[in-house]
Biotite code that builds the C-alpha atoms (Angstrom):
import biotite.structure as struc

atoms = struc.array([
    struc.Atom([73.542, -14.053, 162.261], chain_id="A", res_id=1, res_name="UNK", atom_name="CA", element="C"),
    struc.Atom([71.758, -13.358, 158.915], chain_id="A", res_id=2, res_name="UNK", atom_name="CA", element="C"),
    struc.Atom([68.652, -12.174, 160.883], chain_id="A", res_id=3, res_name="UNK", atom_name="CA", element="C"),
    struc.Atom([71.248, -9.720, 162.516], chain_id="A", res_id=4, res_name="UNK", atom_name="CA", element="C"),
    struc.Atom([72.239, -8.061, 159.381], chain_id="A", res_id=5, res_name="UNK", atom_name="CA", element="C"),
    struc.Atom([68.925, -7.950, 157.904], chain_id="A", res_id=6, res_name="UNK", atom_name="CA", element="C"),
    struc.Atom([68.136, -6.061, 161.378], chain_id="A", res_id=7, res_name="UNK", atom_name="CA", element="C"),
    struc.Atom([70.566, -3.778, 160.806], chain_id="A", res_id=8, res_name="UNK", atom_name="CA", element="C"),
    struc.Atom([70.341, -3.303, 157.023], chain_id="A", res_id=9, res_name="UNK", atom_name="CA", element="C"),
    struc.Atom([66.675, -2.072, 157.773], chain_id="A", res_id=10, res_name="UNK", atom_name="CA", element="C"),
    struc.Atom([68.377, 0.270, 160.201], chain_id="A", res_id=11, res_name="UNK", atom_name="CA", element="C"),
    struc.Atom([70.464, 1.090, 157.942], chain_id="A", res_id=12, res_name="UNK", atom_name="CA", element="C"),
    struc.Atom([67.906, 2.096, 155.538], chain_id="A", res_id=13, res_name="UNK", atom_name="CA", element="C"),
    struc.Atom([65.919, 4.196, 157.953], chain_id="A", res_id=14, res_name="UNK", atom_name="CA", element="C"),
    struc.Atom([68.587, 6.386, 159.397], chain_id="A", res_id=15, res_name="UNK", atom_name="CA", element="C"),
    struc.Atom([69.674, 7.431, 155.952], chain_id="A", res_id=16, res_name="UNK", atom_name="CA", element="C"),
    struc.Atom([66.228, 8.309, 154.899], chain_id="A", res_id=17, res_name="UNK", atom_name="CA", element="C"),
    struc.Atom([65.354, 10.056, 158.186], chain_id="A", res_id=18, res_name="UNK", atom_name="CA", element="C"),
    struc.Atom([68.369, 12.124, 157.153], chain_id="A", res_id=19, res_name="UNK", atom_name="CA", element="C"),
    struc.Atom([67.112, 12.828, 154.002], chain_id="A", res_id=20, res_name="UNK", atom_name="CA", element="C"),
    struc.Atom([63.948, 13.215, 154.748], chain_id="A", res_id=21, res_name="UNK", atom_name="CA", element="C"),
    struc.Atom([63.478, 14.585, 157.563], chain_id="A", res_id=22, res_name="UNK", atom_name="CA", element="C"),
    struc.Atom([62.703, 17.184, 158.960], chain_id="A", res_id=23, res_name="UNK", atom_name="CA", element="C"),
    struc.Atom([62.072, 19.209, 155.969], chain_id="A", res_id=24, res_name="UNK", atom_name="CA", element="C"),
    struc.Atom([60.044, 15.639, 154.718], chain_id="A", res_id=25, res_name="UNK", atom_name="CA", element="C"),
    struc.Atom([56.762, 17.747, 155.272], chain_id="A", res_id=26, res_name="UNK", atom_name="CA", element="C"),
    struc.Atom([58.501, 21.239, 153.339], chain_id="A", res_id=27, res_name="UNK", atom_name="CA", element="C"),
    struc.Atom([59.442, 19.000, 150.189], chain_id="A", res_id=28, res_name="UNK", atom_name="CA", element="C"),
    struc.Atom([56.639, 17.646, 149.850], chain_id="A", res_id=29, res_name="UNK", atom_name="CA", element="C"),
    struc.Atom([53.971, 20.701, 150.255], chain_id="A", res_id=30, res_name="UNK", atom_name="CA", element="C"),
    struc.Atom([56.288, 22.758, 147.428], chain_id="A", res_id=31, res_name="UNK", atom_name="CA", element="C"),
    struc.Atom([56.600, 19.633, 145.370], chain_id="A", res_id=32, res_name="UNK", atom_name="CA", element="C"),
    struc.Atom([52.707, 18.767, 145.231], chain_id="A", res_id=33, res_name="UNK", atom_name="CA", element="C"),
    struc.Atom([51.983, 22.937, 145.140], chain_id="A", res_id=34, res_name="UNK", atom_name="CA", element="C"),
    struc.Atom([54.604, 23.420, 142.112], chain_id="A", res_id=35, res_name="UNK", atom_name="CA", element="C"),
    struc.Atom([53.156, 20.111, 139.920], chain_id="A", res_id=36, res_name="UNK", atom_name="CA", element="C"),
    struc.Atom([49.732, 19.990, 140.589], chain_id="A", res_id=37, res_name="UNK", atom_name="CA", element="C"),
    struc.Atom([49.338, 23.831, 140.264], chain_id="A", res_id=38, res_name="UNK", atom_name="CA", element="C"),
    struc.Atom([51.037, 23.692, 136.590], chain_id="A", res_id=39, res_name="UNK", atom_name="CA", element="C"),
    struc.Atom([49.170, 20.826, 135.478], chain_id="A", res_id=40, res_name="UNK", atom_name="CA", element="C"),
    struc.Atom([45.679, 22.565, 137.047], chain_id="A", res_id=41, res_name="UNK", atom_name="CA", element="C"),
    struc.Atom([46.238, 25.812, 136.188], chain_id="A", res_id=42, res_name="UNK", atom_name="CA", element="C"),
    struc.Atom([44.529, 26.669, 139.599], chain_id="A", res_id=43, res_name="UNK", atom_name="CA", element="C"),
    struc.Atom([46.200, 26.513, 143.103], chain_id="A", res_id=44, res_name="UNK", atom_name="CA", element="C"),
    struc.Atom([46.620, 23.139, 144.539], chain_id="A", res_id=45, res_name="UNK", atom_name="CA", element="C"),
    struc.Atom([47.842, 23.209, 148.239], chain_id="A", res_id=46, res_name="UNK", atom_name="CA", element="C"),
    struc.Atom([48.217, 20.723, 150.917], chain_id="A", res_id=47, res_name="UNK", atom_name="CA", element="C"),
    struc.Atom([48.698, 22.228, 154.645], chain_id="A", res_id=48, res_name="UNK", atom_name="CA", element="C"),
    struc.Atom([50.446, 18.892, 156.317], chain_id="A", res_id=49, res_name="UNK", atom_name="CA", element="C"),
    struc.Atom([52.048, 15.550, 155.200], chain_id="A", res_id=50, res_name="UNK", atom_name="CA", element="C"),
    struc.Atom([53.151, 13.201, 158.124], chain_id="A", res_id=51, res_name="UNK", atom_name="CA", element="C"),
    struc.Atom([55.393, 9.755, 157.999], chain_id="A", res_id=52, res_name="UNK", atom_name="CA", element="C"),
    struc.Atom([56.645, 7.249, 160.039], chain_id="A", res_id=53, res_name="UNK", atom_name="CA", element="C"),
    struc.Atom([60.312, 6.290, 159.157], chain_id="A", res_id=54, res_name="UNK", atom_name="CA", element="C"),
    struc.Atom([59.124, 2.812, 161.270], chain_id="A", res_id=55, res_name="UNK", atom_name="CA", element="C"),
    struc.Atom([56.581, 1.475, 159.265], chain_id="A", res_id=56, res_name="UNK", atom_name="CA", element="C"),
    struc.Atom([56.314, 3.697, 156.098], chain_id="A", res_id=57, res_name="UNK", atom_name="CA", element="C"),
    struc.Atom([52.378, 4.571, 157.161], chain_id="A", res_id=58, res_name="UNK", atom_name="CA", element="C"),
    struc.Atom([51.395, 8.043, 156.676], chain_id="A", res_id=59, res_name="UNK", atom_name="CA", element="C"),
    struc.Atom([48.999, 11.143, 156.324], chain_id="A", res_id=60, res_name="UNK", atom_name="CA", element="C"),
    struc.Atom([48.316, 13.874, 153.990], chain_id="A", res_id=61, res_name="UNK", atom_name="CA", element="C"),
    struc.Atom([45.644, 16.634, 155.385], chain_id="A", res_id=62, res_name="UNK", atom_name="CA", element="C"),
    struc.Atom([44.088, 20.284, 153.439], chain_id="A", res_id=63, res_name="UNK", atom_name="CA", element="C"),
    struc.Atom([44.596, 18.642, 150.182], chain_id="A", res_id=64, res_name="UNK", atom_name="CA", element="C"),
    struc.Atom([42.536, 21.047, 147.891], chain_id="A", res_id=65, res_name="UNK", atom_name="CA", element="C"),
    struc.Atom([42.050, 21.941, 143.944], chain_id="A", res_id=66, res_name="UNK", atom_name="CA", element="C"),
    struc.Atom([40.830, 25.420, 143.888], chain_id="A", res_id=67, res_name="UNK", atom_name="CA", element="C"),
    struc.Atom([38.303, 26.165, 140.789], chain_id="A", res_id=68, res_name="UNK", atom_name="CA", element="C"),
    struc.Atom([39.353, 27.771, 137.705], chain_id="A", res_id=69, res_name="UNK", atom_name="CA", element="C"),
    struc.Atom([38.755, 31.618, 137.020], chain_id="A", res_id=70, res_name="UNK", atom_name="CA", element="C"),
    struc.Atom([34.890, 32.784, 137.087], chain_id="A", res_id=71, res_name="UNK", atom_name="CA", element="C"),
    struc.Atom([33.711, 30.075, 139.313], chain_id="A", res_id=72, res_name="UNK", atom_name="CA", element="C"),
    struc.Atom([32.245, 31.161, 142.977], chain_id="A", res_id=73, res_name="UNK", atom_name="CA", element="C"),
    struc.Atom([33.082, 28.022, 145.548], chain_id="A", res_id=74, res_name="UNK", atom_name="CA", element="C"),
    struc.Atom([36.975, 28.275, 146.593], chain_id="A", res_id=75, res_name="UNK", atom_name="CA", element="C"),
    struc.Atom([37.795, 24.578, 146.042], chain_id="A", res_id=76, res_name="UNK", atom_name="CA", element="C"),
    struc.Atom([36.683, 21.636, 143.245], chain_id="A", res_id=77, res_name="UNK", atom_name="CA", element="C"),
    struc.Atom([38.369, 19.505, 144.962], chain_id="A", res_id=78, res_name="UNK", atom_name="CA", element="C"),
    struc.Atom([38.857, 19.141, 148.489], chain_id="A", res_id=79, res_name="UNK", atom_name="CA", element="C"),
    struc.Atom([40.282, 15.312, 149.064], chain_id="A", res_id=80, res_name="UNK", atom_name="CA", element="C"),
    struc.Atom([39.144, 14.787, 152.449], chain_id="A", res_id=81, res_name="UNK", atom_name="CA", element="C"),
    struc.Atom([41.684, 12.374, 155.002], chain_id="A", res_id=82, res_name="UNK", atom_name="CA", element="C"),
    struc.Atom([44.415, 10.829, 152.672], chain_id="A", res_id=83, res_name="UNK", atom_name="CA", element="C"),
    struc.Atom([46.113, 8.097, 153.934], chain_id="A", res_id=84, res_name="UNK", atom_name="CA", element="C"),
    struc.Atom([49.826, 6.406, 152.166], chain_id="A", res_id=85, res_name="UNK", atom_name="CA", element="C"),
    struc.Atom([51.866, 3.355, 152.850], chain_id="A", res_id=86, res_name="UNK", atom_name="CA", element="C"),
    struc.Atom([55.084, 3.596, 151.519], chain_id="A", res_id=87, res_name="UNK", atom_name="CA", element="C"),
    struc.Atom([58.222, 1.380, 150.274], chain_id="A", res_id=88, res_name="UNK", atom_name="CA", element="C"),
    struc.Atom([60.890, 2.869, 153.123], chain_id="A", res_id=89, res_name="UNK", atom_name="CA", element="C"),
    struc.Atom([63.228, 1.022, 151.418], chain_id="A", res_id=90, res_name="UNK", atom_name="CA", element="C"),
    struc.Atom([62.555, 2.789, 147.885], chain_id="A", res_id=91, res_name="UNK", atom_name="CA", element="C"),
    struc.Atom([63.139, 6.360, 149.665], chain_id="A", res_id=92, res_name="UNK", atom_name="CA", element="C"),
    struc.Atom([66.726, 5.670, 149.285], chain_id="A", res_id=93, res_name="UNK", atom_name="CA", element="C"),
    struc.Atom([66.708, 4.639, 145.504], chain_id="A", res_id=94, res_name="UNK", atom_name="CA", element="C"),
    struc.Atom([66.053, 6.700, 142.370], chain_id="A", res_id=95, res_name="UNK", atom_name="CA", element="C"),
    struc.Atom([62.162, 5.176, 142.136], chain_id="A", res_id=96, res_name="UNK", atom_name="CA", element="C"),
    struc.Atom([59.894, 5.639, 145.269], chain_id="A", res_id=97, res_name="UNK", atom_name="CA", element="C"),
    struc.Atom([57.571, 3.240, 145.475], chain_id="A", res_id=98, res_name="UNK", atom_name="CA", element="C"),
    struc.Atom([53.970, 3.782, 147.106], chain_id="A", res_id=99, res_name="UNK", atom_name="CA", element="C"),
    struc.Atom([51.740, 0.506, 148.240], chain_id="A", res_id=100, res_name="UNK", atom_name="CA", element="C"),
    struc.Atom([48.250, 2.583, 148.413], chain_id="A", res_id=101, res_name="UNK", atom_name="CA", element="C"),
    struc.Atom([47.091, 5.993, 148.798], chain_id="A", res_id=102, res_name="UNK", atom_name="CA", element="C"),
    struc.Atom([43.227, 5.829, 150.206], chain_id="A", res_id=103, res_name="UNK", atom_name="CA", element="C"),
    struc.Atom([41.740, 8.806, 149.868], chain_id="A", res_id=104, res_name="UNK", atom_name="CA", element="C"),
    struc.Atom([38.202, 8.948, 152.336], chain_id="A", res_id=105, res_name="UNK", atom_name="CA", element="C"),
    struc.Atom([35.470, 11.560, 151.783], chain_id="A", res_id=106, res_name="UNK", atom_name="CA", element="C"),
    struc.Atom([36.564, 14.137, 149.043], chain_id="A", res_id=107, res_name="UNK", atom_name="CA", element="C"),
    struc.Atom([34.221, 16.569, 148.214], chain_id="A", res_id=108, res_name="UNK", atom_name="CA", element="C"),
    struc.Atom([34.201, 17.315, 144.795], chain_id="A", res_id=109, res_name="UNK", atom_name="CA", element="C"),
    struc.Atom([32.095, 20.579, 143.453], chain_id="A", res_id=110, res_name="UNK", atom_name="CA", element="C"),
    struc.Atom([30.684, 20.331, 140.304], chain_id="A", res_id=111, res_name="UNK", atom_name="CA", element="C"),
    struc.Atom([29.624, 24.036, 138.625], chain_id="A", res_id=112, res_name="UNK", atom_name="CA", element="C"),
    struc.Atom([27.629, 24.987, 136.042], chain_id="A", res_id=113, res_name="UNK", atom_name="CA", element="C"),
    struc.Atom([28.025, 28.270, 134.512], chain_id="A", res_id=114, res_name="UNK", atom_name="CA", element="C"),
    struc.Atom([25.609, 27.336, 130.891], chain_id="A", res_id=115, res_name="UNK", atom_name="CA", element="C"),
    struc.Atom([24.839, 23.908, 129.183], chain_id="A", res_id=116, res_name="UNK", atom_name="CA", element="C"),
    struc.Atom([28.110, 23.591, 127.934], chain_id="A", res_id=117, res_name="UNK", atom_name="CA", element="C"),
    struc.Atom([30.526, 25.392, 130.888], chain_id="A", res_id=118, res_name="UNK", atom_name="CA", element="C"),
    struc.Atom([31.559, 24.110, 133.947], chain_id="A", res_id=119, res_name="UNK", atom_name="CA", element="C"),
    struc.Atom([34.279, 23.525, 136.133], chain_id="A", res_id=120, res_name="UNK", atom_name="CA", element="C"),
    struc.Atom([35.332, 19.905, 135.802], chain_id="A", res_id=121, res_name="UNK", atom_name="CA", element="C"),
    struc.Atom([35.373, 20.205, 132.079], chain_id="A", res_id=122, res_name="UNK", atom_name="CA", element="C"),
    struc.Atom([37.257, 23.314, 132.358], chain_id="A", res_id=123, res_name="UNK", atom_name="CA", element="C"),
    struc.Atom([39.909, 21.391, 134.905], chain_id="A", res_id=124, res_name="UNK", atom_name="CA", element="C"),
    struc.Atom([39.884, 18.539, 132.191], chain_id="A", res_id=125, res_name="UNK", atom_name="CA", element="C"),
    struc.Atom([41.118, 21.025, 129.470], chain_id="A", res_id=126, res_name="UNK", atom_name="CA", element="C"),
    struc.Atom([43.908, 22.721, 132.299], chain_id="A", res_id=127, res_name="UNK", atom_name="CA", element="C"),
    struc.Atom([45.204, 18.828, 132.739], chain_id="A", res_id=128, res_name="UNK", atom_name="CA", element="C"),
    struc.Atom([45.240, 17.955, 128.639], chain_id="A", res_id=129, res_name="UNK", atom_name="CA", element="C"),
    struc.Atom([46.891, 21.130, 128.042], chain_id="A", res_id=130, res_name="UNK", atom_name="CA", element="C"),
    struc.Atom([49.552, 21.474, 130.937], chain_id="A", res_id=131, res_name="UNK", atom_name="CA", element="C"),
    struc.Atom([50.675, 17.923, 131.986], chain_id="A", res_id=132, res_name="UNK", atom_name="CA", element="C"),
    struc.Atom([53.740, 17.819, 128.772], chain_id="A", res_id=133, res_name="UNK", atom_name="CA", element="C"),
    struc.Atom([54.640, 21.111, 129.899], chain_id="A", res_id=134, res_name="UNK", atom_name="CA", element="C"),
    struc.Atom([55.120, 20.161, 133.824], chain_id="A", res_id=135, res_name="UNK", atom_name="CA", element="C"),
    struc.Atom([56.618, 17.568, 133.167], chain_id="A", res_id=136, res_name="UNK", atom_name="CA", element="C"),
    struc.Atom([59.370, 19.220, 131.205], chain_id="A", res_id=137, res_name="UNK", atom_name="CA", element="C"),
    struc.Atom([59.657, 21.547, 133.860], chain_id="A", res_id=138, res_name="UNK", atom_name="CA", element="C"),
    struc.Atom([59.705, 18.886, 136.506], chain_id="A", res_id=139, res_name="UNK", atom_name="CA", element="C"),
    struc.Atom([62.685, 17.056, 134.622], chain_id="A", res_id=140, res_name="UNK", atom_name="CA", element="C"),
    struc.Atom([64.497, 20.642, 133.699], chain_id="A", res_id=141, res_name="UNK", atom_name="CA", element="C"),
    struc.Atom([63.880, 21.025, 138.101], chain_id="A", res_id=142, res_name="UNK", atom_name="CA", element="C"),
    struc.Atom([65.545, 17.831, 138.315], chain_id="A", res_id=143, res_name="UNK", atom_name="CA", element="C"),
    struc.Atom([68.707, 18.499, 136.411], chain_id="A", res_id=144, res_name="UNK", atom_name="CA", element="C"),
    struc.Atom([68.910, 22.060, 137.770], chain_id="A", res_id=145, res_name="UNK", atom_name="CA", element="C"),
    struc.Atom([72.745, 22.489, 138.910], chain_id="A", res_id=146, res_name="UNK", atom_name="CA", element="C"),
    struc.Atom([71.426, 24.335, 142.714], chain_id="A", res_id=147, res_name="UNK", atom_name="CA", element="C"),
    struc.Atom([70.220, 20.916, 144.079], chain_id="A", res_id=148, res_name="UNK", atom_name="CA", element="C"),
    struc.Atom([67.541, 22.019, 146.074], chain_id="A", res_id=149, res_name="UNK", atom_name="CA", element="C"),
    struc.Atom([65.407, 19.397, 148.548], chain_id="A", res_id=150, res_name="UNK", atom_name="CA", element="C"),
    struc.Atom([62.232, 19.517, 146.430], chain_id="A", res_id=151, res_name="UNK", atom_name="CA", element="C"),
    struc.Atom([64.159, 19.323, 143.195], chain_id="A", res_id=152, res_name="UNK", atom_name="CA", element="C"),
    struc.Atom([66.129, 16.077, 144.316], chain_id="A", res_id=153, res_name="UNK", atom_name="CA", element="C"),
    struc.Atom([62.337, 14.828, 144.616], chain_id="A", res_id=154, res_name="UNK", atom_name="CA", element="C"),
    struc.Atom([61.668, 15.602, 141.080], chain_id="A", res_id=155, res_name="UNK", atom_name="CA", element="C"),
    struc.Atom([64.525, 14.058, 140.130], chain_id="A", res_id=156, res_name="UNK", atom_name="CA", element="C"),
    struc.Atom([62.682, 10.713, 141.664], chain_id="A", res_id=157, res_name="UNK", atom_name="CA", element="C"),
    struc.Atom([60.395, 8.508, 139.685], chain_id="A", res_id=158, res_name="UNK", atom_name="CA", element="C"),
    struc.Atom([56.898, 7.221, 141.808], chain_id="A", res_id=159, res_name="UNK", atom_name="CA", element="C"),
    struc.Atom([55.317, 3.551, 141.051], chain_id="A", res_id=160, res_name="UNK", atom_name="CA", element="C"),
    struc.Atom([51.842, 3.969, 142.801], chain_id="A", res_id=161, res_name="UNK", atom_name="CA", element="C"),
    struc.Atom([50.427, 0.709, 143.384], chain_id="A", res_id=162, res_name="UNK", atom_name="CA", element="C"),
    struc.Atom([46.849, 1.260, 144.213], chain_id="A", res_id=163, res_name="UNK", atom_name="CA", element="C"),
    struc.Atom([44.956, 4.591, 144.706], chain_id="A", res_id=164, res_name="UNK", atom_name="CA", element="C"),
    struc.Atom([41.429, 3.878, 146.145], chain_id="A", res_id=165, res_name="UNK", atom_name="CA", element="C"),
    struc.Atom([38.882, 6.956, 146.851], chain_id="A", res_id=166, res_name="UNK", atom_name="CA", element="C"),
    struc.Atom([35.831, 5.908, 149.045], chain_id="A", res_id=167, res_name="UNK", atom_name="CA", element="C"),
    struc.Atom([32.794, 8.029, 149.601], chain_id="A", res_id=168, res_name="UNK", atom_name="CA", element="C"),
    struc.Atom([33.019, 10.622, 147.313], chain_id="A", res_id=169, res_name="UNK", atom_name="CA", element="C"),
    struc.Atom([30.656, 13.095, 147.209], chain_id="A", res_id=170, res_name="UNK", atom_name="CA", element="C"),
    struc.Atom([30.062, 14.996, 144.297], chain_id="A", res_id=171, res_name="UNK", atom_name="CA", element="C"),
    struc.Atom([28.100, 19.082, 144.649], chain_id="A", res_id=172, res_name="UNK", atom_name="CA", element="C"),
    struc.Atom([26.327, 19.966, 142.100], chain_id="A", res_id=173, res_name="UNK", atom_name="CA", element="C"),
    struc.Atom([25.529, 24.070, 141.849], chain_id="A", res_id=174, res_name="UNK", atom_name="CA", element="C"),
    struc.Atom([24.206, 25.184, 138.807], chain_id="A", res_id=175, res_name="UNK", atom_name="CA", element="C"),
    struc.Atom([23.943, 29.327, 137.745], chain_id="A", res_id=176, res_name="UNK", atom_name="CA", element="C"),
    struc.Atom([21.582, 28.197, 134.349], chain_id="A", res_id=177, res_name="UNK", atom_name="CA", element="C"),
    struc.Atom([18.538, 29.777, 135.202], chain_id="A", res_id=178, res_name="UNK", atom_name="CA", element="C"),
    struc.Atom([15.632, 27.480, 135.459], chain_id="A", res_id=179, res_name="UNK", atom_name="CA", element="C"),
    struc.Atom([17.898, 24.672, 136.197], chain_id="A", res_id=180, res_name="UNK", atom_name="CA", element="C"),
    struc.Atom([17.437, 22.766, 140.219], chain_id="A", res_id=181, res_name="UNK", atom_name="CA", element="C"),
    struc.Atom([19.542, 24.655, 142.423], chain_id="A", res_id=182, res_name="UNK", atom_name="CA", element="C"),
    struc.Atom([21.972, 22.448, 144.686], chain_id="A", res_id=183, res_name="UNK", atom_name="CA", element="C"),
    struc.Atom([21.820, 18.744, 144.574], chain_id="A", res_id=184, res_name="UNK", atom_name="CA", element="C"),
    struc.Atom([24.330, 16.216, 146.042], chain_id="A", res_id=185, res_name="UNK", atom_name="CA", element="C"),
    struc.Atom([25.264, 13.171, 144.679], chain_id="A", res_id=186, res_name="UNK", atom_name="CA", element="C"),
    struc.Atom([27.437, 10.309, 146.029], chain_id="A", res_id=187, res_name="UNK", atom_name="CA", element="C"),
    struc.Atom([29.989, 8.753, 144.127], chain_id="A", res_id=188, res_name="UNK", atom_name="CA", element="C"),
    struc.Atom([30.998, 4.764, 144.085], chain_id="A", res_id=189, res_name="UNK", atom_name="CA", element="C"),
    struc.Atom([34.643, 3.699, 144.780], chain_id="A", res_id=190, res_name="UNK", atom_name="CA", element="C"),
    struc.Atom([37.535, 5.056, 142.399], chain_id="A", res_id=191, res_name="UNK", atom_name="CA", element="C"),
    struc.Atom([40.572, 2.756, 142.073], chain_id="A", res_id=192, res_name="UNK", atom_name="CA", element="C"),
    struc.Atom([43.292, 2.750, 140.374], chain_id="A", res_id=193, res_name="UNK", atom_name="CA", element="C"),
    struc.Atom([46.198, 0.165, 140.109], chain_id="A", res_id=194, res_name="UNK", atom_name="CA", element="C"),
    struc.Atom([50.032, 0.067, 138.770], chain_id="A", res_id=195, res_name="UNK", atom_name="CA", element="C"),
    struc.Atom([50.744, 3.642, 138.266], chain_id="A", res_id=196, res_name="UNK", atom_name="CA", element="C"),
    struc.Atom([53.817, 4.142, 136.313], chain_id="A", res_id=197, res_name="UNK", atom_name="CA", element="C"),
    struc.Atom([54.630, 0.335, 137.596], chain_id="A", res_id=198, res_name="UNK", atom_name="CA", element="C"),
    struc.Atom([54.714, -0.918, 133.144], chain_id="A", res_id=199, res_name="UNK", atom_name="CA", element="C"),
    struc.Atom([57.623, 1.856, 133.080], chain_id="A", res_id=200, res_name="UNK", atom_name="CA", element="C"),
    struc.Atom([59.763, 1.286, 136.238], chain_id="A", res_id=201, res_name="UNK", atom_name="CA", element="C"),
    struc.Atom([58.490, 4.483, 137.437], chain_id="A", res_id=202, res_name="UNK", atom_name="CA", element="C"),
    struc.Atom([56.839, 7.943, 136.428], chain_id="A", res_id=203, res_name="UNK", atom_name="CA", element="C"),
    struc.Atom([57.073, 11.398, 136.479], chain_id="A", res_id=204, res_name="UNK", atom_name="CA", element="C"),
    struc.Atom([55.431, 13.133, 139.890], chain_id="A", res_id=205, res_name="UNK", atom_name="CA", element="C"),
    struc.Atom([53.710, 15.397, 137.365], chain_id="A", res_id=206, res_name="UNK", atom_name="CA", element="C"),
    struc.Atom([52.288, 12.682, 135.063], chain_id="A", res_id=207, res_name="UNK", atom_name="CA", element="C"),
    struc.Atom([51.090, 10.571, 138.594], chain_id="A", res_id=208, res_name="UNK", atom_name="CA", element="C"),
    struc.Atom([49.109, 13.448, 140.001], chain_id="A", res_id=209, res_name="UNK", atom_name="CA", element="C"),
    struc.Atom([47.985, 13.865, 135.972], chain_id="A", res_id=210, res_name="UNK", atom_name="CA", element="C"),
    struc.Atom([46.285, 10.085, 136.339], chain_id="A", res_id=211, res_name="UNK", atom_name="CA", element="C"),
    struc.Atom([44.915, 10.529, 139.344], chain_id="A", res_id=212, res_name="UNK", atom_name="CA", element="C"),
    struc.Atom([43.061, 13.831, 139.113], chain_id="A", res_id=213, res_name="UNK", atom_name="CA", element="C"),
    struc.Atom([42.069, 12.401, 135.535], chain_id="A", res_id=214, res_name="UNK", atom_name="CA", element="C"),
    struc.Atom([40.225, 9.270, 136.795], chain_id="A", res_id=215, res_name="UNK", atom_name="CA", element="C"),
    struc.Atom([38.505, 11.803, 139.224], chain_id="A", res_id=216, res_name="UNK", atom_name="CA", element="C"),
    struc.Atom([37.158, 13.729, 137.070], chain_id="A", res_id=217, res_name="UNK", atom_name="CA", element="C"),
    struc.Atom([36.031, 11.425, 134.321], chain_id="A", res_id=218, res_name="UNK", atom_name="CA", element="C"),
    struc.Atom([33.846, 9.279, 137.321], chain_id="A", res_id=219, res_name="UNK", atom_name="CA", element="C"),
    struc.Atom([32.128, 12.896, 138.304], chain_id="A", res_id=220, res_name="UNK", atom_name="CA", element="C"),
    struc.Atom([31.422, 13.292, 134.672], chain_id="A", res_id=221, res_name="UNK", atom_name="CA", element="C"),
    struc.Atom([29.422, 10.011, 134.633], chain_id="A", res_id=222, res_name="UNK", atom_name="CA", element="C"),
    struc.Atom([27.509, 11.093, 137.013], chain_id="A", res_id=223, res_name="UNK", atom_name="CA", element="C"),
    struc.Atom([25.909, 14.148, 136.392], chain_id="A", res_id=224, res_name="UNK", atom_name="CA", element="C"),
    struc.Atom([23.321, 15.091, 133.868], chain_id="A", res_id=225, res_name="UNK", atom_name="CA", element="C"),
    struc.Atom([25.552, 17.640, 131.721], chain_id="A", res_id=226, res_name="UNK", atom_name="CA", element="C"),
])
């Protein structure tokens, strides 16, 4: 009998977050990560699909890109590659959503110099530093809004992100100084990350996508010769 109703309380669970989610699930999220990660950037940051299974809580994010800051010449710094999420379907229904692993396989990350002491990543660094209080703010003034639109009830969710791992990474180097090497291509170790916003019961969408971006960007840093 108990087995019965913890059957049908996962049931339960499902159907309500099927209705919520789905099928705009794919909408919310693409204006959510568009709205946030552009503000904290400063540069467009798109995704073209996000897929879930309201079985197991396994899904897929594809086209996630960064595009460069002004005055730089290749469209993306960041194109993340296959992104893969395993999800809490229980925490869908409650006010903190709660996100076992995003694995992120392959991102491409371009690295441009325009002089010695300009490039993109460091440019990006500045965007992030400067914006992430501000989108926040926003995010929280989205979430309070009195039109309750779908991608505003997401901001009005906090994320716990237990582990974010990034595997082959591989970091292009183009350099305009002249006399500098041309093109070179380095690869990049594994980038993980552990307990987002887990010490505060949750965090902001805006502040998560902050992090993560962050830790990108410092590990390129490391490993290039600016």
């Amino acid at each position: 009998m108990k087995k019965k109703y913890i059957v049908l309380g996962a049931l339960a669970v499902i159907s309500v977050a099927a209705y919520i989610f789905s099928p705009t699930l794919e909408s919310i999220v693409k204006k959510v990560v568009h709205k946030y990660g552009s503000e904290i950037t400063g540069t467009e940051v798109n995704l073209s699909g996000f897929k879930l299974s309201l079985t197991n809580g396994e899904g897929s994010i594809s086209g996630l890109t960064v595009a460069n800051p002004a005055n730089y010449k290749s469209p993306y710094l960041l194109d993340l590659g296959g992104i893969k999420v395993s999800i809490n379907l229980k925490s869908l229904t409650s006010d903190t959503i709660v996100i076992n692993e995003i694995r992120v396989d392959k991102p491409v990350i371009t690295y441009e110099m325009l002089s010695v002491t300009q490039n993109n990543i460091k440019q990006l660094q500045q965007n992030i530093a400067k914006n992430t209080a501000s989108a926040e703010k926003q995010e929280a003034k989205d979430a309070n809004t009195a039109t309750k639109k779908p991608e505003n009830k997401a901001a009005a969710k906090k994320v716990v992100i237990k582990k974010v791992i990034i595997n082959e990474g591989e970091l292009k180097v183009i350099s305009a100084i002249p006399g500098d090497k041309g093109a070179l291509d380095v690869k990049l170790p594994a980038i993980v990350l552990t307990d987002i916003g887990g010490n505060k019961q949750g965090t902001s969408i805006a502040a998560s996508i902050s992090k993560i971006l962050t830790k990108i960007l410092n590990t390129c840093l490391l490993y290039t010769s600016d």
